[in-house]
FIBA-367393 format. One line per 3 residues: number of its first residue (from 1); their letters; for each residue x negated, y negated, z of C-alpha. Coordinates in nm, 2 decimals, always signed. Example, Ala and Ser with C-alpha at 12.3 -4.5 7.8 and 13.67 -1.06 7.14 Angstrom:
<sites>
1) as) -1.23/+0.45/+0.78 | -1.37/+0.11/+0.71
</sites>
This chain:
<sites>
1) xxx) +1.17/-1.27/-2.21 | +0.90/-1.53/-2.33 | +0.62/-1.54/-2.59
4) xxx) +0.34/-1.45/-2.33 | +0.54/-1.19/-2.19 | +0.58/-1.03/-2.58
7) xxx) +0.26/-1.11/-2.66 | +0.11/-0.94/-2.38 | +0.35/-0.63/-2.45
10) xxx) +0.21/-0.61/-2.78 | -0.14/-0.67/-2.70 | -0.10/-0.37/-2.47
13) xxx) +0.07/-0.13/-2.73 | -0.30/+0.02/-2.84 | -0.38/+0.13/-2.48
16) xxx) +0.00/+0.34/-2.43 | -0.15/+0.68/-2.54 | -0.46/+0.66/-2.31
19) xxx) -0.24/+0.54/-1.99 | +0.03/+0.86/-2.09 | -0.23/+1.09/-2.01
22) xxx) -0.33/+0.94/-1.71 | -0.22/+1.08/-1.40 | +0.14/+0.94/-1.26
25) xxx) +0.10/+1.09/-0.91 | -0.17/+1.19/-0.67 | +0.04/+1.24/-0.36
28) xxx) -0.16/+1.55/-0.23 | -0.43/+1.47/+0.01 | -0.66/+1.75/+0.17
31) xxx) -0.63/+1.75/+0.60 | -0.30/+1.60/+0.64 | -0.21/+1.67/+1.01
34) xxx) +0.14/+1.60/+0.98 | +0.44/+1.69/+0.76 | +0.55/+1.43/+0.49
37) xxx) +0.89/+1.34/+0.54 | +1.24/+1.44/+0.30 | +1.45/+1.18/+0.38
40) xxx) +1.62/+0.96/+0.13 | +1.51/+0.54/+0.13 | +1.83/+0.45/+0.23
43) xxx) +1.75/+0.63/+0.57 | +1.47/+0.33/+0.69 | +1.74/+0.03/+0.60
46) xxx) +1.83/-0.02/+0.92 | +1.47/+0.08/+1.11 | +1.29/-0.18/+0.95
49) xxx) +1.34/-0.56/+0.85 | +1.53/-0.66/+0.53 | +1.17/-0.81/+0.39
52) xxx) +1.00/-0.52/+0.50 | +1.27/-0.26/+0.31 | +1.22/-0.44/+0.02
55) xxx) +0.83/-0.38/+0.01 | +0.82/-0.05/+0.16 | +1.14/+0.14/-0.06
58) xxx) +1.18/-0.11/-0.33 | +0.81/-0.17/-0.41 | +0.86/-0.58/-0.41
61) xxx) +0.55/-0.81/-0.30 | +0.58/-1.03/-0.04 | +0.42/-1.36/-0.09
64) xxx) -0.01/-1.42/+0.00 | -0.05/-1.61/+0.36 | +0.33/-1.51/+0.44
67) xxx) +0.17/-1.27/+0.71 | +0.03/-1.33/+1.04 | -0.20/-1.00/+1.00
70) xxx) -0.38/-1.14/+0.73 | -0.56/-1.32/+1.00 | -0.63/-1.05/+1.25
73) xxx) -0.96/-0.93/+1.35 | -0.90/-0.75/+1.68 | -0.98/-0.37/+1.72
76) xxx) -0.69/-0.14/+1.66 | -0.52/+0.06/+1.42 | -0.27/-0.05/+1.15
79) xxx) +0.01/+0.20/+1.13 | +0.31/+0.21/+0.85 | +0.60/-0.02/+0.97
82) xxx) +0.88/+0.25/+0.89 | +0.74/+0.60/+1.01 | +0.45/+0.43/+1.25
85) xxx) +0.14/+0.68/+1.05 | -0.17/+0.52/+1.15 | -0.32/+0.37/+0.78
88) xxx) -0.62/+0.16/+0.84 | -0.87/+0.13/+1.16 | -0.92/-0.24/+1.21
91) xxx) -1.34/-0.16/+1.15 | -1.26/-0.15/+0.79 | -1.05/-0.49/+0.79
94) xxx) -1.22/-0.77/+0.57 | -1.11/-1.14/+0.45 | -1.08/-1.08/+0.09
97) xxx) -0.91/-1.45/+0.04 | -0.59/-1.32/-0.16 | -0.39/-1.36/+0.11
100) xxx) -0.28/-1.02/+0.20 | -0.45/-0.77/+0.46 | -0.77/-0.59/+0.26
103) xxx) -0.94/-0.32/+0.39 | -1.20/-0.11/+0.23 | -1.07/+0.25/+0.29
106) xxx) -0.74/+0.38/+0.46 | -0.77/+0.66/+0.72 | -0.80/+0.96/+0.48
109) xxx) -0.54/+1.17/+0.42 | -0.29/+0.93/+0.51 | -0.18/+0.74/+0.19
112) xxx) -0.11/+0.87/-0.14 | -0.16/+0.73/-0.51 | +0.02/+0.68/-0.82
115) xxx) -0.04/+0.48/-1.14 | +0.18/+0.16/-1.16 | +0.19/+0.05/-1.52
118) xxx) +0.47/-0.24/-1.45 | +0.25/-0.55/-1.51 | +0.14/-0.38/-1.85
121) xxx) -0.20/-0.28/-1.78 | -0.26/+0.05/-1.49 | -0.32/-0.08/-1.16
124) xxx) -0.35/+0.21/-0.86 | -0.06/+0.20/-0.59 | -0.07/+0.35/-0.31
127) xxx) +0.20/+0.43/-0.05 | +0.23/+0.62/+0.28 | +0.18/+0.95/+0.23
130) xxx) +0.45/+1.05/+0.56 | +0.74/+0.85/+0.43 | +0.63/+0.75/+0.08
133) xxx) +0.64/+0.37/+0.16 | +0.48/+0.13/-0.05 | +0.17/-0.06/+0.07
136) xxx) -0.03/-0.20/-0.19 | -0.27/-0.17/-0.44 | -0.64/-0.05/-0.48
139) xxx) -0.88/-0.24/-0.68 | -1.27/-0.19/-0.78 | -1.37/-0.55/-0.63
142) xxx) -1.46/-0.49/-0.29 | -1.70/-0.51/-0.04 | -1.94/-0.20/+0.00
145) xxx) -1.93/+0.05/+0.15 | -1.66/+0.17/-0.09 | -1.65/-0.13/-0.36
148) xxx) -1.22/-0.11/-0.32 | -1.03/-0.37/-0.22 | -0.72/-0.20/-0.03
151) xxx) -0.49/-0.48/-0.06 | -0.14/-0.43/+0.17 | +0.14/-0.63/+0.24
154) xxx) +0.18/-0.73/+0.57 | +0.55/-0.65/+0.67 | +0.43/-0.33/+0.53
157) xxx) +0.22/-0.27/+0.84 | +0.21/-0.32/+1.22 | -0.07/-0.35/+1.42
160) xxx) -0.13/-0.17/+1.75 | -0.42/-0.33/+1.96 | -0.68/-0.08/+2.07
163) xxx) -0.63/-0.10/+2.44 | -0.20/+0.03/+2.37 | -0.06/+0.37/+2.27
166) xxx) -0.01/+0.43/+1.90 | +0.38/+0.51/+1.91 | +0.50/+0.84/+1.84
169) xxx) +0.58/+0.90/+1.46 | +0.91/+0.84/+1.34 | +1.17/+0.96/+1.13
</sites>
């Protein structure tokens, strides 16, 4: 551990009994048209890329302008890489310049939220609410309509042009 690291820990110290009663998990979303899945992490280690298993089930970041969708405008949907639930519509795609796929809203109902306190400070997660796999994070700095900022890892997602079938769900 270094100095910034502690000194940032203790900095942070006063805030600890206003983030404990903060909610740790908002999973429950009203209109769900599908059944959230029961299946362990280990079940999507062979469905998915190494990179993308280590996003989606072991909540790592991959690195900004590592993915090609970062850069894609066409109309379609962006569905979750492991179970295929459709999470964004390409209308609400924007270039935030981070470097990761932003988008101002997912499709509602389709993503769950939780409180991640591990760089000190609460930031909101959020993870497919089918399979529970991790996206991103929301933040309060987009563009309107919404003023969020839904920022996603690539290898998280997939994108299906609008002229193709979304696949089936998986599991």
């Amino acid at each position: 551990m270094n100095r910034r690291t502690l000194l940032a820990g203790f900095l942070a110290l006063p805030a600890l009994p206003v983030m404990s009663r903060m909610s740790l998990a908002d999973t429950h979303e009203v209109g769900m048209s599908f059944e959230p899945l029961d299946v362990p992490h280990s079940f999507w280690k062979d469905k998915v890329s190494a990179e993308a298993f280590d996003v989606l089930f072991e909540e790592a970041t991959e690195r900004p302008d590592s993915s090609p969708l970062d850069k894609v405008y066409d109309a379609g949907t962006y569905i979750c890489a492991a179970c295929y639930l459709p999470l964004f519509r390409s209308g609400d795609k924007f270039d935030s310049g981070t470097g990761w796929p932003s988008f101002t809203q997912p499709i509602k109902g389709h993503m769950g939220t939780k409180q991640d306190f591990k760089l000190i400070w609460p930031r909101t997660e959020y993870h497919c609410a089918r399979c529970g796999g991790h996206q991103g994070h929301v933040f309060k700095d987009g563009p309107p309509p919404t003023g969020e900022r839904w920022c996603n890892n690539g290898v998280a997602l997939r994108f299906v042009p609008e002229n193709e079938t979304l696949p089936e769900l998986r599991a």
